[in-house]
C-alpha positions in Angstrom: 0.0 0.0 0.0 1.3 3.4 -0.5 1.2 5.8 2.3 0.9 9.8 0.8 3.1 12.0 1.7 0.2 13.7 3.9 0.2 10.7 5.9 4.0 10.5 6.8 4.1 13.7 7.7 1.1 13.7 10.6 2.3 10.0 11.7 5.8 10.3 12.1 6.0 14.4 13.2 4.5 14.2 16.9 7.3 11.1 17.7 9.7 13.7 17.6 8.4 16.9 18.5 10.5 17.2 21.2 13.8 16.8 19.1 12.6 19.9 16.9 11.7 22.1 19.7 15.4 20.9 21.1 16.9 21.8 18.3 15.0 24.9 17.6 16.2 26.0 21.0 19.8 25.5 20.1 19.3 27.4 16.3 17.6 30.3 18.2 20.7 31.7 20.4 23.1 31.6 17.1 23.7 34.8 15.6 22.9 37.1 12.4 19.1 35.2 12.4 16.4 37.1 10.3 13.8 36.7 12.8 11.0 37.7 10.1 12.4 34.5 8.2 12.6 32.2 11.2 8.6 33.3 11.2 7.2 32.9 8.2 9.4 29.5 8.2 7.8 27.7 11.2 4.3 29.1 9.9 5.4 26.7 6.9 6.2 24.3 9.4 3.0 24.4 11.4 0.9 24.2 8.7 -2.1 22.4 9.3 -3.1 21.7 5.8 -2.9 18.5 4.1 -3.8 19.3 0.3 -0.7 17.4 -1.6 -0.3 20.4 -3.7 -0.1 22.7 -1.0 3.0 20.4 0.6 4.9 20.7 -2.2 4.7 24.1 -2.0 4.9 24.8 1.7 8.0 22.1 1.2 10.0 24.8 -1.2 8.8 28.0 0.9 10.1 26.1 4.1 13.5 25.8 2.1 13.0 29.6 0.6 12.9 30.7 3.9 15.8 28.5 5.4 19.0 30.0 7.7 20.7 27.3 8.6 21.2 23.9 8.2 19.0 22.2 10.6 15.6 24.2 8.9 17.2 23.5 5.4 17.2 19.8 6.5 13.9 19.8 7.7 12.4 21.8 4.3 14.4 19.0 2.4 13.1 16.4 4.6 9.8 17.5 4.1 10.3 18.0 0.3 11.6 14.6 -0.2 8.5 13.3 2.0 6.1 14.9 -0.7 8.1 13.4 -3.7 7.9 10.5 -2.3 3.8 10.7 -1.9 3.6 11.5 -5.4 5.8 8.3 -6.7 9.0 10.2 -7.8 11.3 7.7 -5.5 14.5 8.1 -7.2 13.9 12.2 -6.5 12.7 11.9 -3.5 16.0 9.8 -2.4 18.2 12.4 -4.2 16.4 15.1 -1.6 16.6 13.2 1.5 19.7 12.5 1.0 20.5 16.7 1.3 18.6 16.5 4.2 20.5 13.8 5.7 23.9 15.2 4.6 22.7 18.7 6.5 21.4 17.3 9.6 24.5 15.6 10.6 26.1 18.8 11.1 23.4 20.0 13.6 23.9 16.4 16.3 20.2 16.3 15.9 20.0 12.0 16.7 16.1 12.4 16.7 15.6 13.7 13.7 17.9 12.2 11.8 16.3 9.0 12.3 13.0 10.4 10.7 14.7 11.4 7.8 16.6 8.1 7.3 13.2 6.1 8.0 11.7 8.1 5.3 15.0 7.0 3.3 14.8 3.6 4.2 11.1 3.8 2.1 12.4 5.7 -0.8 15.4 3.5 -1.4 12.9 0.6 -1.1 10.4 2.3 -3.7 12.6 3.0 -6.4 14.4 -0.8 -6.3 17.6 0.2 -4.3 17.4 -2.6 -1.7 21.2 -2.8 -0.7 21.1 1.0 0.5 17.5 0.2 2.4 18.7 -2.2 4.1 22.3 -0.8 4.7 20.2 2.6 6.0 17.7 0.2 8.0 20.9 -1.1 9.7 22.3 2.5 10.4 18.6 3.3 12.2 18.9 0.6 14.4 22.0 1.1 15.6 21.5 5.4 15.7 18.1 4.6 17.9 19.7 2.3 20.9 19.7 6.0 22.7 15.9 6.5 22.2 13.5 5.9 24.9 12.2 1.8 24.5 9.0 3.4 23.4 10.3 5.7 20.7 12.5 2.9 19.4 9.5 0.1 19.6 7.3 2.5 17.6 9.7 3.4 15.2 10.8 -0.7 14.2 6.7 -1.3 14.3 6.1 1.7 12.0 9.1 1.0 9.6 8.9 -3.4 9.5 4.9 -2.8 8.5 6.0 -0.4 6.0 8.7 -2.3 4.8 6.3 -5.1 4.1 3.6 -3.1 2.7 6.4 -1.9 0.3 7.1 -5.7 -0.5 3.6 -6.8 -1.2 4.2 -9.1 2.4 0.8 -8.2 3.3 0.1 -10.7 6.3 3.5 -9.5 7.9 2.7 -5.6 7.3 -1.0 -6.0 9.2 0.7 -7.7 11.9 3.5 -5.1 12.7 0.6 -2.7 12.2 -1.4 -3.9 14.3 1.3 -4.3 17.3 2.3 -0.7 16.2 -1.6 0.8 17.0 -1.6 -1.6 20.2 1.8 -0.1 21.3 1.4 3.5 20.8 -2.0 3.6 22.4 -0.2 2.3 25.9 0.9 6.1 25.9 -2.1 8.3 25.1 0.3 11.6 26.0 1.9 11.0 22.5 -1.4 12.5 21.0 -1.8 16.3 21.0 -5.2 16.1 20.9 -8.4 14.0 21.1 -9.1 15.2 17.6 -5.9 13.9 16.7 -6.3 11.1 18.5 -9.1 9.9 16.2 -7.6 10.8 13.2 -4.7 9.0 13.9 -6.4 5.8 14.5 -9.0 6.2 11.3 -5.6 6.5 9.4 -4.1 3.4 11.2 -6.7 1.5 10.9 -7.5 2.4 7.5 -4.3 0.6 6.3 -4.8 -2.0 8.8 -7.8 -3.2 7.3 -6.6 -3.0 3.4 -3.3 -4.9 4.5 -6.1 -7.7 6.1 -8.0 -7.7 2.7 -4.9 -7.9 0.5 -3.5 -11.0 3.0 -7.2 -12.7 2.9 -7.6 -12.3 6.4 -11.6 -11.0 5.1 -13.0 -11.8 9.1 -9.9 -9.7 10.8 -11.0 -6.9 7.6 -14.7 -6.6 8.4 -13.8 -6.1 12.1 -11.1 -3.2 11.7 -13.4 -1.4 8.9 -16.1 -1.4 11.9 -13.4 0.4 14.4 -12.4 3.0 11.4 -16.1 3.9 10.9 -16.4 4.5 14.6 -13.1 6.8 14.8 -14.4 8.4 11.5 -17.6 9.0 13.6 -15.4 10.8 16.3 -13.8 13.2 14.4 -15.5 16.8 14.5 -13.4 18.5 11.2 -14.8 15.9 7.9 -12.0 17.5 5.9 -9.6 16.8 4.8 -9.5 13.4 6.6 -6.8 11.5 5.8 -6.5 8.0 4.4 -10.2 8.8 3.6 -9.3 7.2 -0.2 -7.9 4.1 1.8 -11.1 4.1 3.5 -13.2 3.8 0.8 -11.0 1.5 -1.0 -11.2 -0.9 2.1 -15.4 -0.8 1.8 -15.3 -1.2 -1.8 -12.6 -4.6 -1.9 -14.9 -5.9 0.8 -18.0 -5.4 -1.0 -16.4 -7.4 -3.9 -15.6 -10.0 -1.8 -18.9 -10.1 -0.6 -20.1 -10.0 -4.4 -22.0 -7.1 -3.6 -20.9 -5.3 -7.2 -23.2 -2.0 -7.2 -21.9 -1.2 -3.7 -18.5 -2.2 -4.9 -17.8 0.2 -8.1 -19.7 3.3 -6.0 -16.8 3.1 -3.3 -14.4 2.3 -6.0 -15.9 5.6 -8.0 -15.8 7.7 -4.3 -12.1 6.8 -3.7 -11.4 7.3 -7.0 -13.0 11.1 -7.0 -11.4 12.5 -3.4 -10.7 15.8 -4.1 -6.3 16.2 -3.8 -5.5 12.8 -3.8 -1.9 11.6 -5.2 -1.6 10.1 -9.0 0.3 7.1 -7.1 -2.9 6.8 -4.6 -5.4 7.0 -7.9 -3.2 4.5 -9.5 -3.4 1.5 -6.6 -7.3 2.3 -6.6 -7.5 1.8 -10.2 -5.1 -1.3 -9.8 -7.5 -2.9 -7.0 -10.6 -2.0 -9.1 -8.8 -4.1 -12.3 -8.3 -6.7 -10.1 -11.7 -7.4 -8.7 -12.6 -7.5 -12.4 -16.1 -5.8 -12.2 -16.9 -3.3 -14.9 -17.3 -3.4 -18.7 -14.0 -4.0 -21.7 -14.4 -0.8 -22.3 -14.1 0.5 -18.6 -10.9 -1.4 -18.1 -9.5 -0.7 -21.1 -9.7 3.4 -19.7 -8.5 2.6 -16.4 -5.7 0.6 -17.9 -5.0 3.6 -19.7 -4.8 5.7 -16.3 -2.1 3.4 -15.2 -0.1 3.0 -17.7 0.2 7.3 -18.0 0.7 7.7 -14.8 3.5 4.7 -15.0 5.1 6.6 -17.9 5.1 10.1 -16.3 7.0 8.2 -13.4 9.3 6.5 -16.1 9.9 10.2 -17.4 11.1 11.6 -14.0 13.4 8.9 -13.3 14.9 9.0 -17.0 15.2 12.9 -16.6 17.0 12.0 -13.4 19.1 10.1 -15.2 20.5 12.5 -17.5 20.5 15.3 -14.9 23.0 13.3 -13.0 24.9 12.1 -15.9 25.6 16.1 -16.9 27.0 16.4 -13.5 29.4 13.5 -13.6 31.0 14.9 -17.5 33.7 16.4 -16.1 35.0 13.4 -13.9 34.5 11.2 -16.8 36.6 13.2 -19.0 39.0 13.2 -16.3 39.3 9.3 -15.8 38.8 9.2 -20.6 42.3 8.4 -20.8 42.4 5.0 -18.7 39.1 3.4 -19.5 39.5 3.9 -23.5 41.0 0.6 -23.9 38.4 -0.8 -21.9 35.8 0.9 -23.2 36.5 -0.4 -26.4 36.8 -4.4 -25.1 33.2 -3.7 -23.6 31.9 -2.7 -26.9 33.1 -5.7 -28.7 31.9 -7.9 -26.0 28.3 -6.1 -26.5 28.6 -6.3 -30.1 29.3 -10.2 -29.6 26.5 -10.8 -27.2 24.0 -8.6 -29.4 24.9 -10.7 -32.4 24.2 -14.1 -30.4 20.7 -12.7 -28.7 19.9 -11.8 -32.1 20.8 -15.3 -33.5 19.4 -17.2 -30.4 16.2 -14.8 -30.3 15.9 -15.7 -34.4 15.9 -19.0 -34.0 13.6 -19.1 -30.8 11.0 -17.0 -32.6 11.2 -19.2 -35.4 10.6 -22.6 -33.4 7.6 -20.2 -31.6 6.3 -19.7 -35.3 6.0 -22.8 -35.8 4.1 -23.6 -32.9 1.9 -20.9 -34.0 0.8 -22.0 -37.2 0.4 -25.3 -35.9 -2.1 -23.8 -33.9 -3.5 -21.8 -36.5 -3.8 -25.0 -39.0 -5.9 -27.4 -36.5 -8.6 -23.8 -35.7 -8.9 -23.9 -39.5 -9.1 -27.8 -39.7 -10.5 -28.8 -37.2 -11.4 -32.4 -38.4 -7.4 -32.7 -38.8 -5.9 -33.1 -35.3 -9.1 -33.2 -33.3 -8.5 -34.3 -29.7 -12.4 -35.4 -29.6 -13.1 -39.0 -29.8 -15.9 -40.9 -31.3 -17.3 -44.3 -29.9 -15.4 -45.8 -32.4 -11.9 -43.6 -32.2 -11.5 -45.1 -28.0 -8.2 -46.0 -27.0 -6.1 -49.6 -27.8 -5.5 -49.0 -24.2 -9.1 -49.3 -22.9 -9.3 -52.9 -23.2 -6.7 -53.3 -20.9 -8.1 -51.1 -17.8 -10.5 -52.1 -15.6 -13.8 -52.4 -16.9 -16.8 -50.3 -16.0 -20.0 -51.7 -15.4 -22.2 -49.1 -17.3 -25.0 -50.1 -19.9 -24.6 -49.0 -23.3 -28.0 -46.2 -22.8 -26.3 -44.9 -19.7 -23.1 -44.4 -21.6 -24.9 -42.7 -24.7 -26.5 -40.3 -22.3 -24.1 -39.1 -20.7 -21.5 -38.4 -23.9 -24.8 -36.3 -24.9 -24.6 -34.2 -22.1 -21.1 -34.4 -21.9 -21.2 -32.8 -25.7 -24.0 -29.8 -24.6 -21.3 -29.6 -21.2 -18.5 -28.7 -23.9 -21.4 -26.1 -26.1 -22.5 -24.5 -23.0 -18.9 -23.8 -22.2 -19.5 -24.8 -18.2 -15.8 -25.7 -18.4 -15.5 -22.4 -17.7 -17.0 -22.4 -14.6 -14.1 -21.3 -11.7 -13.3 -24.0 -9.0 -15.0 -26.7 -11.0 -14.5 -29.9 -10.1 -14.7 -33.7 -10.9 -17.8 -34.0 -8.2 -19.3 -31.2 -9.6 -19.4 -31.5 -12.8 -20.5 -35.2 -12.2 -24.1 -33.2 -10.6 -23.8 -31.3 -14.0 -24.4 -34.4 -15.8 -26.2 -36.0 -13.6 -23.9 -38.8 -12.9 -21.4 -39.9 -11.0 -17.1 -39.3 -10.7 -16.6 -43.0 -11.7 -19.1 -42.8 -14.7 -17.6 -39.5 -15.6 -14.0 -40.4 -15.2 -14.6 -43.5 -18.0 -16.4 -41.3 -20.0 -14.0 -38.4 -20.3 -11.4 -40.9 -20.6 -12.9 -43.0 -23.0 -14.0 -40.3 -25.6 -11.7 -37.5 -25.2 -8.7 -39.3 -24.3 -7.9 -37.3 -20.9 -8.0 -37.1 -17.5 -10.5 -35.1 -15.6 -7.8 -32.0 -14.7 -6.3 -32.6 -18.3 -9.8 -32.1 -19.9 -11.2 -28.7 -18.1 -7.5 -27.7 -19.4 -7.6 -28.5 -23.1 -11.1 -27.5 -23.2 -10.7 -24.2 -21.6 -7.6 -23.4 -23.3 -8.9 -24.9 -26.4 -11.7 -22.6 -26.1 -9.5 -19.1 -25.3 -7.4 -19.8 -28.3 -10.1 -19.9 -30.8 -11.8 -16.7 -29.1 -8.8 -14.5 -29.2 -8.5 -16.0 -33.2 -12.1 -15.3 -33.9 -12.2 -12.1 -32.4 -9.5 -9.7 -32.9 -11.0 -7.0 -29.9 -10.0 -9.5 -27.4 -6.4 -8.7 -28.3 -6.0 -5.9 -26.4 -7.3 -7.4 -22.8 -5.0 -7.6 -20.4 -3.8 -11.2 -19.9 -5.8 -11.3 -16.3 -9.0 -10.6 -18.1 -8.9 -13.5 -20.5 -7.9 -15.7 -17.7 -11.3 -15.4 -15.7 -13.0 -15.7 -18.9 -11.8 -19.0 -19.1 -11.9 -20.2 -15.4 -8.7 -19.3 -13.7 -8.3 -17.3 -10.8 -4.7 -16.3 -11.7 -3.2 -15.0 -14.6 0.3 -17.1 -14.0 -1.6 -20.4 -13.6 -3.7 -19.8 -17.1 0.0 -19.1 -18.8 1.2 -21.9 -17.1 -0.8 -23.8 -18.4 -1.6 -22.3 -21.9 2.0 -23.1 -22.5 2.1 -26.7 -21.5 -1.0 -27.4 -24.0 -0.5 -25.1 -27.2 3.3 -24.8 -26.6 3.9 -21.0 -26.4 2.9 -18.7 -24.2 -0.6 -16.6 -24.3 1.6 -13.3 -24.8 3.4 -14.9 -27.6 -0.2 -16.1 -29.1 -1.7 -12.5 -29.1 2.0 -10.9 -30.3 1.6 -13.5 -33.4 -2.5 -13.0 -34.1 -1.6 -9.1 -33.6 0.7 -8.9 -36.6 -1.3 -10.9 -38.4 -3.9 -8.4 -38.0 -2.5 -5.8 -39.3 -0.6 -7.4 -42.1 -4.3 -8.3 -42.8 -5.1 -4.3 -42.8 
C-alpha cells in the first residue's frame, strides 16, 4: 500500500516533536538570524493543511525561507517526503539525501532518524534494496539511545512499511497492528483528542486494506467497523486522511462479498477524493482491475490511467538520469584516458552478445512460429488433429483397464450431455470440479471419469484444461477486440483465478505462451489491414 506524503508527515512528526523544539532552542541563540524568516518558516512548518499540492509548496517556501542547516534539512526532509507521496522515489532519495547530509552537522539524533526512516522507504520504492537495508541497519543502531518506546514504535512503523512496500501483506498488518496496540499504551503521545481519532482512522484504514490484501476477510470486516467508529469521532470531515484508503477498504470488501453496485460506487468515491496523489489514484485503479467488475471498455480506460501515470514516473526517473549524468561529464573526462582501452573491449563484448541474442532470439521465434501456425492450421481444420473422440476412435488401451459396469444407454446419455457440457462452455465455470461436474451431468465421478477418458482421451484436470484453453485460443482467433485485454482478463474468462496459472498452463497445452499467441494474431492483423 502506499502511504501519501500527507500521511508520513502527521504519523511520524509528533514522535519527535521534542527533538525539533530541542533543536530549535539550540538554532535560536546563534547569531545574524532574520527573525522575520525564522517566522514565516515555522508558519510553513505548522501548517495544518494536508492538500498534496499545497506540501509541495509549503515544502519549497520552508527551504526559501531556510537559515541554517537544521531548517534546510527539515524543508528537504519535508520535500523529499512529498516526492515520495507523489511516486518520484528516485527524487525523493536524491532530496533526502541533502537532508540527511545537513542534519548531521546540527547532532540532531532524533531527527535524523526520521529522515533516514523516510529513506529507508524511498530506497525501497525506487528498487535500491542494498542501501534500504544498509540505512535500516544504520537506524537501528542510531536509535539504541531513544527511549524503549520511541524505538518500539519506530521498528513497528518501519517493519509494517517495509512489508507493505514488498507486497508481504500478512506480515505488514501484523506489525501494524502491534504498532496501534503499542502506541496507544501512551495516550500523551497524541496532541489532541481530535488527533487522536484521526490517527487511528488512518491506522486502521491501512490496517484493514493490508487484512484484505493477505485474505484475512473476518480480521478486515472487524477493523473497517473500528475505522467507521473513529471516523464518527472526528468533528473537522476534511480533509481526513487515508479517507481514499477508507473507501477502497469498503469497496474490496463489498467485492468480496459480491455485492458489485456497492462495490464500483466506493471504487468511483475513492477514485474522485478531491487532492488525492496520481500514485494513490493508480493502486485504486489497480484494485478496481483486479476485482474485475466493470465493462471491456471501462478497463480498457483505467488501464489507460495506469499506464500514464507509469510513464510520467518513467519520465522523471529517465530525466533524473540525465541530470545526474551532466553532472558526472567532467570526472569522466578526467578518468577518458584509462578506460578507452576498456571501453573499447566492452563494446566488442556487447557487439558479440548482441549478435548471439539476435541469433538465439531468431531461431527461438522461429521454433515459436512454428508452434503458431500449428495452432493456426488445426482452428482452421479442425477435423485434422481433433482431440475429440468418437465411440469408435477409443483408446487400444481401454481394453486393458479395468472395466466399467455401465450399460450401453447410460453411456450414450451421458457423452450427450457431456457434448451440450462442452457447447454451454460450463468448463468455464471457476473452482470446478470432478464431483461437480459429475451433478452437472447428472452422474457420478466413476461414470464420468470412464467417460471423459474414453471419448476425449484425458484425464479429468487434463480435460477442463484443453477445453478451456482450447476454447480461449479460438476466441482471441475469432475475435480480434479480445487482443487488447490484459492477460488477467482473458484468464477469468476462461476459469482461472490467476493470470500465472492460465499461462502456465496455456503453455504446456499449445506450446507457447498466451503473450506470444496474441503478439503473433496481432501482426497478423494488421498485415491483414
Amino acid at each position: 500500500m502506499k502511504l501519501t506524503c500527507k500521511a508520513k508527515y502527521k504519523i511520524i512528526r509528533f514522535l519527535f516533536s521534542f527533538g525539533s523544539l530541542f533543536l530549535f532552542i539550540q538554532v535560536s541563540s546563534q547569531a545574524k538570524i532574520d527573525v522575520n524568516k525564522r517566522k514565516l518558516f515555522y508558519q510553513q512548518y505548522d501548517d495544518k493543511s494536508y492538500n498534496p499540492d499545497k506540501l509541495l509548496a509549503r515544502a519549497k517556501n520552508m527551504l526559501k525561507y531556510a537559515q541554517n542547516d537544521y531548517e534546510k534539512a527539515l524543508a528537504y526532509s519535508n520535500l523529499g517526503d512529498c516526492l515520495y507521496g507523489q511516486g518520484n522515489y528516485l527524487e525523493s532519495v536524491k532530496i533526502l539525501q541533502k537532508a540527511d547530509s545537513l542534519i548531521k552537522k546540527t547532532d540532531s539524533t532524533q531527527n535524523r532518524i526520521t529522515i533516514l526512516y523516510s529513506l529507508i522507504n524511498s530506497y525501497r520504492r525506487a528498487g535500491l534494496i542494498v542501501e534500504s537495508e544498509e540505512t535500516w541497519e544504520l537506524v537501528k543502531e542510531l536509535d539504541k539511545e531513544s527511549s524503549p518506546f520511541i524505538k518500539t514504535a519506530n521498528l513497528l512503523y518501519t517493519q509494517a512499511k517495509i512489508f507493505d512496500i514488498d507486497e508481504n501483506f500478512c506480515k505488514a498488518a501484523d506489525s501494524r497492528k502491534k504498532y496501534i496496540h503499542h502506541i496507544r499504551k501512551i495516550p500523551s503521545t497524541m496532541p489532541t483528542v481530535e488527533y487522536k481519532n484521526m490517527f487511528d482512522f488512518a491506522m486502521l484504514a491501512q490496517l484493514c486494506y493490508e487484512q484484505i490484501r493477505c485474505g484475512r476477510i473476518d480480521e478486515a470486516k472487524e477493523t473497517l467497523e473500528k475505522t467507521e467508529i473513529a471516523l464518527k469521532r472526528i468533528k473537522d470531515k476534511s480533509p481526513i486522511n487515508l479517507y481514499e484508503f477508507y473507501l477502497l477498504d469498503k469497496a474490496l470488501i463489498n467485492v468480496k462479498d459480491n455485492n458489485l453496485p456497492e462495490a464500483r460506487k466506493n471504487f468511483d468515491l475513492a477514485y474522485s477524493q478531491p487532492n488525492i496523489d496520481r500514485i494513490v489514484i493508480k493502486e485504486i485503479l489497480m484494485n478496481r482491475l483486479q476485482a474485475n467488475i466493470d465493462t471491456p471498455t471501462e478497463q480498457l480506460k483505467f488501464s489507460k490511467i495506469i499506464s500514464d501515470i507509469t510513464n510520467s514516473q518513467i519520465t522523471v526517473t529517465k530525466n533524473l538520469t540525465i541530470e545526474e549524468t551532466t553532472k558526472d561529464k567532467n570526472s569522466i573526462k578526467e578518468k577518458k584516458e584509462n578506460i578507452k582501452l576498456n571501453l573499447i573491449i566492452f563494446i566488442f563484448i556487447i557487439i558479440g552478445l548482441i549478435i548471439c541474442v539476435i541469433f538465439i532470439f531468431r531461431a527461438k521465434n522461429k521454433k515459436i512460429k512454428s508452434r503458431y501456425q500449428k495452432i493456426i492450421k488445426e482452428l482452421e481444420n479442425p477435423l485434422s488433429e481433433s482431440t475429440v473422440f468418437s465411440e469408435s476412435q477409443t483408446s487400444a488401451s481401454d481394453s486393458s483397464k479395468e472395466k466399467i459396469l455401465i450399460s450401453e444407454d447410460t453411456e450414450r446419455e451421458i457423452l450427450k450431455k457431456l457434448d451440450a457440457f462442452e457447447k454451454k462452455r460450463l468448463y468455464t465455470t471457476k473452482g470446478i470440479s470432478a464431483a461437480q461436474m459429475s451433478v452437472m451431468l447428472k452422474t457420478n465421478t466413476k461414470y464420468l471419469n470412464y467417460i471423459i477418458k474414453k471419448y476425449r482421451n484425458l484425464d479429468f484436470y487434463n480435460y477442463i484444461n484443453t477445453q478451456r484453453i482450447n476454447y480461449i485460443v479460438k476466441e482471441l482467433h475469432d475475435n480480434p477486440h479480445l487482443l487488447q485485454y490484459k492477460i488477467s482478463v482473458l484468464a477469468d474468462m476462461c476459469g482461472y483465478n490467476s493470470h500465472s496459472q492460465f499461462g502456465s498452463i496455456f503453455k504446456s497445452i499449445k506450446n507457447i505462451s498466451p503473450s506470444q499467441y496474441i503478439s503473433f494474431l496481432t501482426e497478423e492483423q494488421k498485415n491483414k489491414s
